[in-house]
C-alpha positions as CSV (number, residue, x, y, z in Angstrom):
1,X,0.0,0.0,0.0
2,X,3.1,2.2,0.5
3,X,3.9,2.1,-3.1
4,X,0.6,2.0,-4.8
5,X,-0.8,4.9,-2.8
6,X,-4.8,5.5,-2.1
7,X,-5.3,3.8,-6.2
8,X,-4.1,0.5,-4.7
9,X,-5.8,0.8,-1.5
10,X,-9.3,1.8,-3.3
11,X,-8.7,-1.5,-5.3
12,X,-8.1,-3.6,-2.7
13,X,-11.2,-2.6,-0.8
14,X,-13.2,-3.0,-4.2
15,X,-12.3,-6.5,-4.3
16,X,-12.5,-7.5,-0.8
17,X,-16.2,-5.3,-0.4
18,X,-17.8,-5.6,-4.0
19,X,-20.6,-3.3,-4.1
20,X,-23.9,-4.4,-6.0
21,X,-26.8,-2.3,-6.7
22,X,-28.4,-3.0,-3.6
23,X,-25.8,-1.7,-1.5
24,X,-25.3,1.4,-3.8
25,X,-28.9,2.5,-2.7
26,X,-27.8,3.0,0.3
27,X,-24.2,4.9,0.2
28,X,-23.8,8.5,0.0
29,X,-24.2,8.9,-3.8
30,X,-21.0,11.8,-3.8
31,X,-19.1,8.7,-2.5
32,X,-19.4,7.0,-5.5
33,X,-16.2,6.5,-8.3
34,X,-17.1,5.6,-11.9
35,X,-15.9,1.7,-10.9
36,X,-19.3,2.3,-8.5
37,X,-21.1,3.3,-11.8
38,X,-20.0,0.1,-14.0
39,X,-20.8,-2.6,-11.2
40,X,-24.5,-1.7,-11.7
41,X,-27.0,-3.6,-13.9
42,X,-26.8,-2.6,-17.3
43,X,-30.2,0.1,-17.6
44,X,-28.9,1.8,-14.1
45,X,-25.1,2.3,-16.0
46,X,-26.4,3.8,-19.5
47,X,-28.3,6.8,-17.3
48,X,-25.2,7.5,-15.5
49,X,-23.4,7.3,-18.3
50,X,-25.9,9.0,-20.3
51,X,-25.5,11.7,-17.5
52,X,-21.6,11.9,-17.5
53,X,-21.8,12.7,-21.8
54,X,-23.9,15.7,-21.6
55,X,-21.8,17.0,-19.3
56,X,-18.6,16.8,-21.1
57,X,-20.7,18.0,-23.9
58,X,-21.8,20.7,-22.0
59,X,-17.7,21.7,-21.2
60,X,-17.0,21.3,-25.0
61,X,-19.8,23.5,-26.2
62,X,-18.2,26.3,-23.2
63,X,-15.1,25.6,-25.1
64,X,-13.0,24.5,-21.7
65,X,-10.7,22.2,-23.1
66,X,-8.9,21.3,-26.4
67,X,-7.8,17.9,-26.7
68,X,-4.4,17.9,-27.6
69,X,-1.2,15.8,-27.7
70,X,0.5,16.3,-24.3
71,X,3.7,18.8,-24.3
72,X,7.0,17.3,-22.9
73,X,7.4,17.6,-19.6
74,X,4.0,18.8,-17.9
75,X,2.1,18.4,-15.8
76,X,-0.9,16.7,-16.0
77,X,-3.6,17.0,-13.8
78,X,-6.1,14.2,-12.5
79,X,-9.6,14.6,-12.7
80,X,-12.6,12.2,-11.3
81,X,-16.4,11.9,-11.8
82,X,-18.5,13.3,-8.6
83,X,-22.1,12.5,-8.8
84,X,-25.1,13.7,-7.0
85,X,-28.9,12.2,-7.1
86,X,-31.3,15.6,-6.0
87,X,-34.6,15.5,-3.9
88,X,-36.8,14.9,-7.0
89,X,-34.8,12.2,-8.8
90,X,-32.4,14.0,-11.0
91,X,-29.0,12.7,-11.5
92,X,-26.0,14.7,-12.0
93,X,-22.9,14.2,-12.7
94,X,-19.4,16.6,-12.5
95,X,-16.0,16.6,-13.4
96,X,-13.3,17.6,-10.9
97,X,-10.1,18.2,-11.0
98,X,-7.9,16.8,-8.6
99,X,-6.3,20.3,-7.5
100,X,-4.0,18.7,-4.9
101,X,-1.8,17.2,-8.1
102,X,-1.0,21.1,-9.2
103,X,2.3,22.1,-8.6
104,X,2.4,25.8,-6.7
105,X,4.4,28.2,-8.7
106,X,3.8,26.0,-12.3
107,X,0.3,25.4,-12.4
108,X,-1.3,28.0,-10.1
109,X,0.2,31.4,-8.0
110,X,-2.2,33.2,-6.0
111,X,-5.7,31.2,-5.0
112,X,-7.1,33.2,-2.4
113,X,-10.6,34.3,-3.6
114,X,-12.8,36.7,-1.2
115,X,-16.2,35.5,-0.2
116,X,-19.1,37.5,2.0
117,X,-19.3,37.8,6.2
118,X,-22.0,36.0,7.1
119,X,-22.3,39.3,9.8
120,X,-22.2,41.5,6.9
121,X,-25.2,39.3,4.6
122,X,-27.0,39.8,8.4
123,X,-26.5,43.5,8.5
124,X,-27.9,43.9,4.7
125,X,-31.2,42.3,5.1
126,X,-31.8,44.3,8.4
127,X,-31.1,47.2,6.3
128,X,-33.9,45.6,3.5
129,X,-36.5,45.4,6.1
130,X,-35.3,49.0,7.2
131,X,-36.0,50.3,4.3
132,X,-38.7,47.6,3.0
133,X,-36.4,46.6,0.2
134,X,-37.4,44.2,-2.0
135,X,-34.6,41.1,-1.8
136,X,-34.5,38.9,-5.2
137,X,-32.1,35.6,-5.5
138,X,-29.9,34.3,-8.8
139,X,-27.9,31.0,-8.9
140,X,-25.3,31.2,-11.6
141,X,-24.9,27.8,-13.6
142,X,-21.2,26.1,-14.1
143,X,-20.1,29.8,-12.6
144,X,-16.4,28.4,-12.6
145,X,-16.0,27.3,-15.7
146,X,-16.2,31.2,-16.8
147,X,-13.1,32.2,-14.9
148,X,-9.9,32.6,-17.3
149,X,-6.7,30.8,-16.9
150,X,-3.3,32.6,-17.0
151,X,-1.6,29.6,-16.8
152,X,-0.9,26.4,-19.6
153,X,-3.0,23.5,-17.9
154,X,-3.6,19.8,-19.0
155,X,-5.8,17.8,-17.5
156,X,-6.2,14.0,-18.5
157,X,-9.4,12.4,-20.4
158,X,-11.8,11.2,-17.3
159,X,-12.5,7.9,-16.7
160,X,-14.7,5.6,-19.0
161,X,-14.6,8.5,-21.9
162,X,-11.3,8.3,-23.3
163,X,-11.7,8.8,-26.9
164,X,-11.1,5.8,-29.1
165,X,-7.7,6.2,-30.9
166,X,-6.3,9.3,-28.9
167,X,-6.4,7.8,-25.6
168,X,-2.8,9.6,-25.3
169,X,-4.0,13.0,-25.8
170,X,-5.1,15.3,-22.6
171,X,-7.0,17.8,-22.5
172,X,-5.3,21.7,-22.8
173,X,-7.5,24.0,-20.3
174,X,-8.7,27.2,-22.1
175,X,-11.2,28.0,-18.5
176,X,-11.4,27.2,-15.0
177,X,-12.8,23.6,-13.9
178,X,-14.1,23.0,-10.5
179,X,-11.3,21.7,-8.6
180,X,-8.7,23.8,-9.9
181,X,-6.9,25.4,-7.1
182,X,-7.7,28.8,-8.7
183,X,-10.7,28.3,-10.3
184,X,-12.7,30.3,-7.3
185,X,-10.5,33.1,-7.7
186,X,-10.8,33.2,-11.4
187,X,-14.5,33.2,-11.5
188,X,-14.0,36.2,-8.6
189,X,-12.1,38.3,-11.4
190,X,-14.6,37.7,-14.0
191,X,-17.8,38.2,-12.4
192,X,-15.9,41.6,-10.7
193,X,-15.4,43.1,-14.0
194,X,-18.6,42.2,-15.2
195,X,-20.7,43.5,-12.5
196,X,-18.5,47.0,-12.4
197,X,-19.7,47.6,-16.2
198,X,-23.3,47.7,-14.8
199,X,-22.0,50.6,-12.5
200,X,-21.5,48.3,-9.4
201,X,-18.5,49.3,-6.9
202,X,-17.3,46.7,-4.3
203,X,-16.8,47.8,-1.1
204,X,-13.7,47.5,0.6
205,X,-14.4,46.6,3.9
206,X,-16.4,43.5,2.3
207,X,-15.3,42.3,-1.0
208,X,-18.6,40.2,-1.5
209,X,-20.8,43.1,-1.3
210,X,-21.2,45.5,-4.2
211,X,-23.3,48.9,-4.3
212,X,-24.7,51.1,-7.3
213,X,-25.5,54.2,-5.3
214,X,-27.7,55.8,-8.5
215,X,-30.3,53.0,-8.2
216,X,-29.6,52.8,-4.3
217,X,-29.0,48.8,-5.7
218,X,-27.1,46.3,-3.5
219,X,-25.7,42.8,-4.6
220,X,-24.4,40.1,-2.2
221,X,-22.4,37.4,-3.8
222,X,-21.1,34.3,-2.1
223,X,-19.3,32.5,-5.1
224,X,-22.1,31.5,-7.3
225,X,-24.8,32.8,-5.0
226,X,-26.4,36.3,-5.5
227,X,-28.9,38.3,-3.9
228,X,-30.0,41.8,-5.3
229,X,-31.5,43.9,-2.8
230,X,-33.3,47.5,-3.4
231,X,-36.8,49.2,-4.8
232,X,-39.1,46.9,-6.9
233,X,-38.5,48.2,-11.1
234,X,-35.1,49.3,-10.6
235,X,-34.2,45.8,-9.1
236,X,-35.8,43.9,-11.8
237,X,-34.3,45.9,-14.5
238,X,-30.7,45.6,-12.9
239,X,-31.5,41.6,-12.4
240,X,-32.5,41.3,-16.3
241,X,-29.1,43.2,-17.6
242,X,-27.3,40.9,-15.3
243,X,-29.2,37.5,-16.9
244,X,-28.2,38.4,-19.8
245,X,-24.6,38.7,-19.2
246,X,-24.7,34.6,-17.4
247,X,-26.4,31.3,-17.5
248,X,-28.3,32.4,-14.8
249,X,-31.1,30.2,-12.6
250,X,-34.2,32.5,-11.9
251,X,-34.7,32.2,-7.9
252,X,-37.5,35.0,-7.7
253,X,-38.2,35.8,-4.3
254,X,-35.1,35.1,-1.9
255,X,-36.4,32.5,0.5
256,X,-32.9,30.7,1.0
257,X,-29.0,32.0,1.1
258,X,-26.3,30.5,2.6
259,X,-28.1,27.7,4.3
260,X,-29.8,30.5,6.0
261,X,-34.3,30.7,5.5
262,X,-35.4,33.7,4.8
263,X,-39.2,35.2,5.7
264,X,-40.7,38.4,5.4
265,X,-44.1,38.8,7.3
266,X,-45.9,41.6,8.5
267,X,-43.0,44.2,7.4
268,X,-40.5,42.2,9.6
269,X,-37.7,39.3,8.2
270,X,-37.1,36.4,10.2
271,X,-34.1,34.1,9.5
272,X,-33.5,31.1,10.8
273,X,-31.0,27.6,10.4
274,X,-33.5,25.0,11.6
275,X,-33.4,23.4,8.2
276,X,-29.3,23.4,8.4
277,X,-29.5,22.1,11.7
């Protein structure tokens, strides 16, 4: 196990611990590999499977990799499949890099990537039922896979989609992919020039929180989470120029942010965890 590392280890618990589809049903479904994926009966494997190609279809139509003969002499990154089953039955399926096999100074430099204060998203919605602000939510789809790389990355072909006849070939990064160690702060950098061309300014005590003091319009961003707080028609125009700009999931009313419920009633907002807890 010394020499073949967590690969060998995973194998060696495969064998001695097969998993069938009976047992699958009941493991944490992000705990799954793609060796979870081909042990099942034959219908269960093609929707997986089925799942895993429009995602990689989804990443070539974004224009996030190239797939290319690998350089000599780089580094290339690992990747694995991380899959998800939600509440009503839908199955997804992601592809992450494996950022701890980057190399500091080669494949990344700086990764820190600011995020909101919980105290300040707290001090905001006091201010909305203040001044009876209307709060509106936005969840931006694949949100990483905007951010730009300034660095040359190659990442292998994942698991069980090799393509026939290039199986040598890796794939050359032209965007961020989750995983990637600086794939948060990319997307940061992106979505702060964007949102300063719609005459947004962040603040500096808070770099999550950006203001537009002519529409009296604020904007709370946690990574792909947004919230746009002010008056009714100027919100809603400001939302709709900001839509157009991203692939952007329409959350209407904000009734959930940061694992956090949110409820207005009788001019009052109440927030509470319970659902967290």
């Amino acid at each position: 196990m010394r020499e073949g590392g967590v690969e060998f280890l995973d194998q060696l618990l495969a064998k001695a611990v097969p998993l069938d589809s009976e047992t699958l049903d009941t493991v944490n479904v992000q705990e799954w590999t793609f060796r979870d994926i081909i042990k099942m009966p034959k219908a269960a494997q093609q929707e997986w499977k089925q799942v895993c190609c429009e995602k990689l279809d989804s990443l070539h139509r974004q224009k996030v990799f190239e797939l290319v003969n690998p350089p000599k002499g780089c580094k290339v990154i690992k990747n694995r499949w991380v899959f998800d089953l939600k509440s009503d039955g839908c199955k997804k399926a992601r592809l992450i890099a494996k950022g701890f096999s980057q190399v500091e100074g080669i494949n990344y430099d700086t990764i820190f990537s600011p995020v909101v204060w919980f105290e300040t998203v707290r001090l905001m919605i006091a201010l909305a039922a203040l001044k009876n602000w209307h709060i509106t939510g936005l969840d931006i789809k694949t949100a990483f896979l905007y951010g730009e790389l300034n660095k040359e990355l190659y990442m292998g072909q994942p698991e069980g989609f090799k393509v026939k006849g290039q199986e040598g070939k890796v794939f050359h990064l032209k965007h961020a992919i989750y995983g990637l160690k600086q794939a948060a702060l990319a997307w940061w950098k992106v979505l702060n020039k964007s949102i300063g061309e719609l005459g947004f300014t962040c603040l500096r005590s808070d770099s999550g929180i950006f203001v537009n003091k002519d529409q009296s319009i604020i904007v709370i961003i946690y990574v792909d989470n947004i919230l746009f707080l002010g008056t009714d028609k100027k919100l809603l125009n400001t939302k709709k120029q900001f839509m157009k700009r991203w692939e952007c999931r329409d959350l209407g009313d904000a009734q959930k942010f940061l694992c956090m419920h949110i409820r207005r009633k009788d001019g009052k907002i109440y927030l509470d965890q319970s659902a967290y807890l």
